[in-house]
PLY file of the C-alpha trace (Angstrom):
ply
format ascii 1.0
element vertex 123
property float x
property float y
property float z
element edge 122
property int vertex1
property int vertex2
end_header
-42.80 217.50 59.71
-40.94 220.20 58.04
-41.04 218.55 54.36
-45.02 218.04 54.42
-48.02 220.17 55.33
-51.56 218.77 56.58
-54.87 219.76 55.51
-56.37 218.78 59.31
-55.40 221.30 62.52
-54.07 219.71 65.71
-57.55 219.18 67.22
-59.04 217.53 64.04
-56.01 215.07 63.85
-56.28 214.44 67.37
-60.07 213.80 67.30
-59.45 211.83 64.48
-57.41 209.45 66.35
-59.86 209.65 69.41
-62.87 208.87 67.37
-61.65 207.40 64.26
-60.73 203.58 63.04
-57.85 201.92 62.20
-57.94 203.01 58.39
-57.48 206.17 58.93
-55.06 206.35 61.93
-51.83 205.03 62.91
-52.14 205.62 66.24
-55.31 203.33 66.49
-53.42 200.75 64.56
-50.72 200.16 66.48
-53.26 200.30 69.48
-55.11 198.30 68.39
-52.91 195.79 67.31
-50.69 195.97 70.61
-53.84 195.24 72.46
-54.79 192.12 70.38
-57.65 193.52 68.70
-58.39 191.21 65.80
-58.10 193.90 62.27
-60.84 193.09 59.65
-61.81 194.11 55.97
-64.66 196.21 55.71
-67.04 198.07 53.50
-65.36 197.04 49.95
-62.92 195.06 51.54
-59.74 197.64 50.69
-60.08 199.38 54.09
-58.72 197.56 57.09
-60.58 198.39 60.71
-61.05 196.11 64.11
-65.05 196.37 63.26
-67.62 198.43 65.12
-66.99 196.48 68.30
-63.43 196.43 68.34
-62.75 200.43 67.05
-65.84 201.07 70.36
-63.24 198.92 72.73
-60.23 200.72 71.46
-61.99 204.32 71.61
-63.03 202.93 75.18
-59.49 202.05 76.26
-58.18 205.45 74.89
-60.48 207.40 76.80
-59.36 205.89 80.06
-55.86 205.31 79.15
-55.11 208.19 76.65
-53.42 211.51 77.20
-52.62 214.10 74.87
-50.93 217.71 75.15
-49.51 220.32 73.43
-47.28 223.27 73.45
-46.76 225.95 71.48
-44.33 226.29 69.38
-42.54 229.22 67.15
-42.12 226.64 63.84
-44.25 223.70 64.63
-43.44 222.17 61.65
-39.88 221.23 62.47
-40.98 220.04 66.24
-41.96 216.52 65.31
-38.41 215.79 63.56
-36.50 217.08 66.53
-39.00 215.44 69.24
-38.39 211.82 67.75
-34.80 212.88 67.73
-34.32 213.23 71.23
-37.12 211.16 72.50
-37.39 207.57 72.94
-41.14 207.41 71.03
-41.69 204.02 70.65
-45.01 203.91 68.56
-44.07 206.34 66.08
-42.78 204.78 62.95
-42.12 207.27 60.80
-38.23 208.45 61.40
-37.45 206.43 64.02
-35.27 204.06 62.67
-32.79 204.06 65.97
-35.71 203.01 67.78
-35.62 198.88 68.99
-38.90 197.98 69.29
-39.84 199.23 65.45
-39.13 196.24 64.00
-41.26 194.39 66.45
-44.10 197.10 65.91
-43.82 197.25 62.24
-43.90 192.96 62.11
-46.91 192.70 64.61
-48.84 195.38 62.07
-47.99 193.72 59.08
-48.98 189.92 60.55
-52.02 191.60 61.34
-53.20 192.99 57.69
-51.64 190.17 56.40
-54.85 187.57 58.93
-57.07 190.35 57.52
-56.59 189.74 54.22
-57.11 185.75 54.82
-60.33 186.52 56.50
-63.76 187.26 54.82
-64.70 191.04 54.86
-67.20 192.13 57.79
-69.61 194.76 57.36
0 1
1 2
2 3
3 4
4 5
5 6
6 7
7 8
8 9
9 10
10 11
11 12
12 13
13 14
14 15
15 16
16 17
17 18
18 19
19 20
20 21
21 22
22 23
23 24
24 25
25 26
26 27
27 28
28 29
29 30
30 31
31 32
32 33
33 34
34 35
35 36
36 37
37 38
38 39
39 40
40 41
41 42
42 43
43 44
44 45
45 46
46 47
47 48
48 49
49 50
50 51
51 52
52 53
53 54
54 55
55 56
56 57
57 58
58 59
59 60
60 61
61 62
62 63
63 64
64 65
65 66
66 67
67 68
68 69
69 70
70 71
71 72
72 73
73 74
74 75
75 76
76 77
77 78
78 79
79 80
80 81
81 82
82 83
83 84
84 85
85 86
86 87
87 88
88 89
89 90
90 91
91 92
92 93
93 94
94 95
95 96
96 97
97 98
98 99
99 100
100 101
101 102
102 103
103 104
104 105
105 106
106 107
107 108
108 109
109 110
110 111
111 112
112 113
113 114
114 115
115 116
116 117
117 118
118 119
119 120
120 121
121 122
């Protein structure tokens, strides 16, 4: 996005998402939550996850359902902006506004912090 910078590179984010949990990436959220996955407090209790098993079933269902690709790009910065733009992205969140199903998303993500709150915190 043109108005922020990352400390991560392309392949770290996208590993991240990959191989990551829910805490940590949006992506696996809204994966995770799209695919019923039941989201849980760990650790402390302040970070939410689906739990060992569920983040191994969602990292398992990425890896056979998953694609990613890039381009290059002369300002890469200003590429996400004008992709959501154009494109009809419907798991993105972030600037997409115009976008029909973001309400929907944004309501099934929050229902599901909201059970993981009312549940007891998992290790």
């Amino acid at each position: 996005m043109a108005t922020r910078t990352s400390t991560q590179n392309l392949r770290k984010r996208v590993r991240y998402h990959f191989r990551g949990n829910a805490a940590g990436s949006t992506l696996r959220l809204t994966l995770g939550c799209l695919l019923g996955l039941e989201l849980r407090r760990v650790g402390s209790g302040k970070r939410l996850t689906f739990g060992r098993v569920g983040e191994a079933d969602l990292s398992q269902w990425m890896a056979e359902h998953a694609r990613v690709c890039w381009m290059e790009h002369p300002e890469p910065w200003t590429a996400e902006s004008d992709l959501i733009a154009r494109l009809d992205v419907p798991l993105n969140l972030d600037q997409n506004e115009r976008n029909a199903f973001r309400p929907c998303l944004k309501e099934l993500r929050a229902q599901a912090r909201q059970r993981a709150r009312e549940l007891p915190v998992t290790s």
